[in-house]
C-alpha positions, 0 to 999 in steps of 0.5 A, spaced: 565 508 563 570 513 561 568 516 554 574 517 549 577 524 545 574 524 539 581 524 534 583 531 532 581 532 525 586 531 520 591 536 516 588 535 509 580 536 513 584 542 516 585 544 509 578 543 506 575 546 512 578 553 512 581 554 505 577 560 504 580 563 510 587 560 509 594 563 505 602 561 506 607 565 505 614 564 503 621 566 501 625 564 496 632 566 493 634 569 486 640 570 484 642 576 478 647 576 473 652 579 478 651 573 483 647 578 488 642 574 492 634 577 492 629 575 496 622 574 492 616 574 499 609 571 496 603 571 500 598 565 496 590 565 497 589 558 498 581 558 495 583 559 487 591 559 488 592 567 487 598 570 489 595 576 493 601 580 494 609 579 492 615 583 493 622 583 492 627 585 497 635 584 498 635 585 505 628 581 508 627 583 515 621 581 520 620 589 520 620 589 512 616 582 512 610 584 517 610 591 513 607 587 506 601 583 510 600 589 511 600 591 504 597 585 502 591 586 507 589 593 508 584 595 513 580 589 515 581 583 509 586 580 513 585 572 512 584 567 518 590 563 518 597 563 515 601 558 513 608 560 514 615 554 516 619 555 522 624 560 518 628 565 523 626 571 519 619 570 522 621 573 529 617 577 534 617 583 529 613 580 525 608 575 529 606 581 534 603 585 527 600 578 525 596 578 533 594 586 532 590 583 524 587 578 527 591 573 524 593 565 527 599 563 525 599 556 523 607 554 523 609 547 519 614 542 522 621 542 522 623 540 514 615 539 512 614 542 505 608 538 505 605 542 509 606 549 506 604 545 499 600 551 495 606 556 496 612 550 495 608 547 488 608 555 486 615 557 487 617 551 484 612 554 478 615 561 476 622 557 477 620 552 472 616 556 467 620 564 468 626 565 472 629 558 469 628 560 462 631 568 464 637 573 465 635 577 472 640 583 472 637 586 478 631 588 483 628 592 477 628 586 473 627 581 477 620 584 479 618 585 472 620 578 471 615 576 477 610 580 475 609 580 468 609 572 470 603 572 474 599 576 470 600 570 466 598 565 471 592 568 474 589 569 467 591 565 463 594 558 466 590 552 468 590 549 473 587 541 474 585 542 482 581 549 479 577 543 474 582 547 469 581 554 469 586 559 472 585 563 479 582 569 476 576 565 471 575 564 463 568 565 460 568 558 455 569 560 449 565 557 443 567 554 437 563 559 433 566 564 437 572 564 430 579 561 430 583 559 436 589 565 435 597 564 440 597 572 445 604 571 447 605 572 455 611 573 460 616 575 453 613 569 448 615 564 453 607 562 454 601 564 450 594 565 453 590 561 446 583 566 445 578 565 439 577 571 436 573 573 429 575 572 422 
């Protein structure tokens, strides 16, 4: 009696089974006022959502691209897996640093966002809720922009798959902690909202 494989485990149980050990990293593109295309690198965490490191460049190289893993994971915090699509700056320069972390790469299908899904759904977020709504001059705004976005929401956005709470955790506030008070973040564009004493 021949005995069967048992199925491989599916995408979604990958996911749930390895999401502390697990990040994506993608590009997208931003163009200035002045019509010059940058390039912003993210590296997302997929345990709370965060946004482990950021950069922005003109000129993406695979030299330039495995140099911030490395600077998104000094000495030996290197995660198990990376998520990346099949895109051609991620050559040989930049697998064979990955191989020396200790990284296994985890590449998506040709023309699957789907699989990379954390890092798409937070593109699509700072576009949305930050570059849309603003006017980049250049690489010096643009990392301003990235960054002061971030800050918010790592500490102040919400997020239903975190049970509402944002990547970087919220004390609840009681009621009897005072009045609801707006801090406006990312230049007014959104507002963290606090309980503060009369």
């Amino acid at each position: 009696m021949r005995h069967r494989k048992p199925p491989s485990q599916t995408w979604r149980t990958f996911l749930e089974n390895h999401v502390k050990t697990m990040v994506s990293v993608d590009f997208f593109t931003v163009p200035t006022i002045n019509f010059q295309m940058l390039y912003v690198f993210l590296v997302l965490a997929h345990d709370r959502r965060r946004i482990v490191h950021f950069n922005v460049t003109a000129h993406p190289t695979a030299e330039w691209t495995a140099h911030q893993l490395r600077e998104a994971f000094p000495w030996d915090s290197a995660p198990r897996y990376l998520l990346r699509d099949r895109h051609r700056i991620f050559g040989r320069d930049f697998v064979e640093p990955l191989k020396a972390m200790g990284i296994k790469e985890v590449i998506s299908t040709p023309r699957s966002p789907w699989e990379r899904a954390f890092v798409e759904r937070v593109i699509g977020t700072i576009r949305r809720e930050c570059l849309d709504r603003a006017i980049v001059f250049n690489q010096a705004s643009l990392c301003r922009h990235v960054k002061s976005f971030l800050a918010y929401y790592h500490e102040s956005r919400t997020h239903l798959s975190l049970v509402k709470d944002a990547p970087v955790p919220r004390p609840v506030q009681p009621p009897e902690g005072g009045t609801v008070v707006a801090i406006p973040q990312v230049g007014g564009l959104h507002h963290r909202y606090e309980r503060r004493a009369a």
